[in-house]
N, C-alpha and C positions, 0 to 999 in steps of 0.2 A: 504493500500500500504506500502511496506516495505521500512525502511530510507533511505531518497537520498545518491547518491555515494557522499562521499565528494570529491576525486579524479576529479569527474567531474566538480567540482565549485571551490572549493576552502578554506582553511579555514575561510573568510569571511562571507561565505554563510549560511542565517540561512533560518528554515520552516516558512510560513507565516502560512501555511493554510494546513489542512492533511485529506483528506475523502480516503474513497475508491474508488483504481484506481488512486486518483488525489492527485498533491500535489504544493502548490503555493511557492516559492521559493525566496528570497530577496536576489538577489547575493551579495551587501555588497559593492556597488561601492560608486564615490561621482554623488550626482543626481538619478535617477532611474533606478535599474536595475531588474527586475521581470520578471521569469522562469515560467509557468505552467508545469509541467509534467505529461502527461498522458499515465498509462502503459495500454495497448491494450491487448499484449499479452506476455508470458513471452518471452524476447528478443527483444521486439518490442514496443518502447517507442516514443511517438509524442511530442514533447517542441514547446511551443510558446515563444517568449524570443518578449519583451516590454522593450525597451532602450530610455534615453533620458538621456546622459552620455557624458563627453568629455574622459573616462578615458580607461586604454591601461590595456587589460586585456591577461596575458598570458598563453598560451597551457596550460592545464590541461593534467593530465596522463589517458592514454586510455587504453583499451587491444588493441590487433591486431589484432583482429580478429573483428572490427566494421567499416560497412558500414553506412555513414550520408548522408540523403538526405535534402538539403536546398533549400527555395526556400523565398525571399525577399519579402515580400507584401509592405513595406516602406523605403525609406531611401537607405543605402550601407553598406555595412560592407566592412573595410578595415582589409587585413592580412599582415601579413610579414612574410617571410619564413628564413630558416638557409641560404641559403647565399644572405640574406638582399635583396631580390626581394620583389616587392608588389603585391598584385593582387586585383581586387577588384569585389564583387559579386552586381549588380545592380539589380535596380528594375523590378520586374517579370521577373529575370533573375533565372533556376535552377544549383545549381552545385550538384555532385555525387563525393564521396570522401572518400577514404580506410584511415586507420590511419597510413599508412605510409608516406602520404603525409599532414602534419595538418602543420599548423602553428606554428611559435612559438610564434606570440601574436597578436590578433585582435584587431579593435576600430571598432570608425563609424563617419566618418570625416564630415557627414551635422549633429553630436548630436544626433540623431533621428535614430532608426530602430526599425522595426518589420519585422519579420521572421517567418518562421514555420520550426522546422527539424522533421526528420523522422531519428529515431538512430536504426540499426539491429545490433544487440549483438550478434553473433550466436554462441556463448559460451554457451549465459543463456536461448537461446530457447531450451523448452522441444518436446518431438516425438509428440503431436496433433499439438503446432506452426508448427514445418513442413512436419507435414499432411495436415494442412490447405493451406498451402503457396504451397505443390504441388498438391492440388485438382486445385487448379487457375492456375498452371502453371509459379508459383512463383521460379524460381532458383537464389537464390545472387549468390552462385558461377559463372552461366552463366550471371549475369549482372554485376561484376565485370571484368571477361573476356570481356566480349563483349563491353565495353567503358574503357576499358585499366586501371583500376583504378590501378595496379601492377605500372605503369609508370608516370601518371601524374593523375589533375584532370578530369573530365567530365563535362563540363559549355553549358547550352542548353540555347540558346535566347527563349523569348518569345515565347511562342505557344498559342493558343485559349485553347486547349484542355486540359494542365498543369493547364490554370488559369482556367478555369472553373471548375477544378477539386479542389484546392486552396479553392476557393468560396466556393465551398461545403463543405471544410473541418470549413473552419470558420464559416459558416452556424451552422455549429454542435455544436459548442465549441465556448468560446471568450478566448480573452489574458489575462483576470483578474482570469478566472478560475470560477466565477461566475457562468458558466453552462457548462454542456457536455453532449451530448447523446455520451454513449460509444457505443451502438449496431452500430449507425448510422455512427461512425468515424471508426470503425471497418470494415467496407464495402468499405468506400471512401478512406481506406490506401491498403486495398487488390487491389480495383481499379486503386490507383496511382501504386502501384507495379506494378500490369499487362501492365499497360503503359510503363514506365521505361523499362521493361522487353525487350519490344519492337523498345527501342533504341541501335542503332551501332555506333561506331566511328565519323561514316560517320556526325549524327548530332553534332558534337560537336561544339560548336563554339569557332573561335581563342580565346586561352587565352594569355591576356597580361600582359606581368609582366615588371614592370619597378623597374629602383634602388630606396633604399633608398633615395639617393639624389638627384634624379628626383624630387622624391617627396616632399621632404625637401626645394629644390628651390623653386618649383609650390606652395607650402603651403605658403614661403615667399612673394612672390607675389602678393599671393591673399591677403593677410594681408595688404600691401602696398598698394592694388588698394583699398581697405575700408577704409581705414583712408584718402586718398587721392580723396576726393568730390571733387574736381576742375578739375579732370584728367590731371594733369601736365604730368604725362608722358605715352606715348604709349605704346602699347604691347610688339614692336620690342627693344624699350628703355628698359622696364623692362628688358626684354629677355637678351640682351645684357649687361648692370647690373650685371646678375645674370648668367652668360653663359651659356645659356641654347636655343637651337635653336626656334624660334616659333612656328615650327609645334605640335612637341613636348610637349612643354608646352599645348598646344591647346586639344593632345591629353589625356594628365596628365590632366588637367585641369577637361576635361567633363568628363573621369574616378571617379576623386573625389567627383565633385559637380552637376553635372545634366545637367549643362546649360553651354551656352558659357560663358567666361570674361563678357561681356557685360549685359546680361541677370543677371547675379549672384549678378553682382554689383547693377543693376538698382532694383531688385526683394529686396537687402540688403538695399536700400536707401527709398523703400517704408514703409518697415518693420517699418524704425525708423520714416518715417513720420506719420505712422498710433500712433504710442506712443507720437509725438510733438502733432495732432492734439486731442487726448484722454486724455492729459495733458490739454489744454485748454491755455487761457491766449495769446496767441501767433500769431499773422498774419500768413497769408498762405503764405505770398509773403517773410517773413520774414524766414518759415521752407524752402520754395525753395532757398531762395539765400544761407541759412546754406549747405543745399543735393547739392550746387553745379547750380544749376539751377536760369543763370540772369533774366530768362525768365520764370514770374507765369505761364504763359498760356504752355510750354510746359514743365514743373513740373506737370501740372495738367493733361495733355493726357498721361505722363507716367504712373502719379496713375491711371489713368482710365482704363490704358490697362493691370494692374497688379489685379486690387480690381474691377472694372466694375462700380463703384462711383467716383464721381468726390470730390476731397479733400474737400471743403465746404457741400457739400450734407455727407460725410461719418462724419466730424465735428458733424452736426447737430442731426443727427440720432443718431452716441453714446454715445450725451450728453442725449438722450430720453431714451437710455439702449436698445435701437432696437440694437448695432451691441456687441455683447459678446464674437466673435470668430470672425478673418480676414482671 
């Protein structure tokens, strides 16, 4: 396979790993950030991108002439656009995207994402790429048209049939780069096109974009309600604090992080009880009154309903090394 574009990464970005067809890629962030690249066919290149990053990475230089198909297997990726709008791509959520509408710098606000894109160069495809793509009935031109990619993005909720299609792509391949049938990933991107192909306007789903400082408040917030295990103040307190109306927040919120306030926090305060209780040394009644909780016994129905163990039972087992992963 011929050297990755730097334009598309960045001067950071070094080769991990280089076979034919395939090449593993270390973008050069802080924490992890690791690219497979797999070229299909000339024009038509599949990335799996493996993130566990806080860091704010921005728009690389593209041609114009490239359509990217994304689709979320974990996590979120958060964008920001030139006049400082956000948007954010959720899980098993797909977007469809011309490079005239790209961001100018992406993150991934839970740390955590895995992705898969699909990038058509239709620059560098040669006459059998699209011989092939119109024996299938493959047009980018008509699928650009036909989800307006000229004006905005193209964001598709959930479907059975996207993710089952997903499935099979990972089926083929993994994120480490480790293994790929190219014949077999070669079939199931001609498949996802013939789908795509088959979508209009009609499915789009609203895309919502909120300001910078939407999100800049919401972010403060949620910082506030983590360091604050007593819950001193309410949502509508924060809210007002921070002037930002409730709903709003509520909608920013589940945007960013998956879950309501509630849920984010209680899921946050397990987290750390699983590390007091792995830690050892420590009363359980003593790590609830730390997380906020006067009350052992309903400290312990929250662990139960987040881990499916009860703190004392999950204590014991991974001091035996039964629990390696929570």
């Amino acid at each position: 396979m011929e050297a990755y574009k730097t334009e598309w990464y960045g001067s950071k970005a070094k080769v991990l790993r280089r076979f034919r067809n395939m090449q593993v890629i270390d973008y050069g962030c802080r924490g992890k950030g690791i690219i497979t690249d797999i070229r299909l066919f000339p024009g038509i290149q599949l990335s799996l991108q493996d993130m566990e990053t806080e860091s704010v990475f921005p728009a690389q230089t593209f041609s114009d002439d490239i359509v990217s198909i994304n689709y979320c297997v974990d996590g979120r990726q958060e964008s920001e656009f030139r006049d400082h709008t956000v948007a954010y791509l959720l899980q098993h959520h797909l977007s469809v995207i011309g490079t005239k509408f790209l961001p100018v710098s992406f993150s991934f606000p839970l740390r955590k994402y895995r992705g898969i894109s699909l990038v058509l160069e239709q620059g560098a495809m040669d006459a059998e790429t699209f011989k092939i793509l119109n024996t299938f009935g493959v047009d980018i031109g008509q699928i650009e048209e036909h989800l307006h990619l000229e004006e905005k993005w193209f964001i598709s909720h959930p479907m059975k049939g996207l993710d089952h299609l997903f499935r099979e792509i990972l089926q083929a391949t993994s994120f480490d780069g480790s293994r790929f049938e190219l014949h077999r990933l070669r079939l199931k991107v001609i498949e996802l096109l013939q789908y795509i192909s088959q979508m209009d306007a009609v499915m789009d789903e609203e895309h919502i974009y909120f300001s910078m400082e939407q999100i800049r408040k919401t972010k403060q917030i949620a910082e506030e309600m983590l360091n604050d295990p007593e819950n001193r103040l309410t949502l509508e307190e924060y809210a007002k604090k921070y002037e930002i109306s409730v709903s709003v927040f509520h909608k920013i919120f589940n945007q960013i992080y998956g879950d309501t306030p509630h849920v984010y926090r209680k899921k946050y305060k397990m987290n750390l009880a699983c590390m007091y209780l792995r830690e050892g040394g420590r009363k359980i009644s003593d790590i609830a009154l730390e997380l906020g909780y006067s009350n052992p016994s309903k400290f312990s129905k929250a662990f139960y309903s987040v881990y499916g163990v009860l703190p004392k039972q999950y204590q014991k087992e991974n001091r035996n090394g039964l629990f390696l992963e929570v």
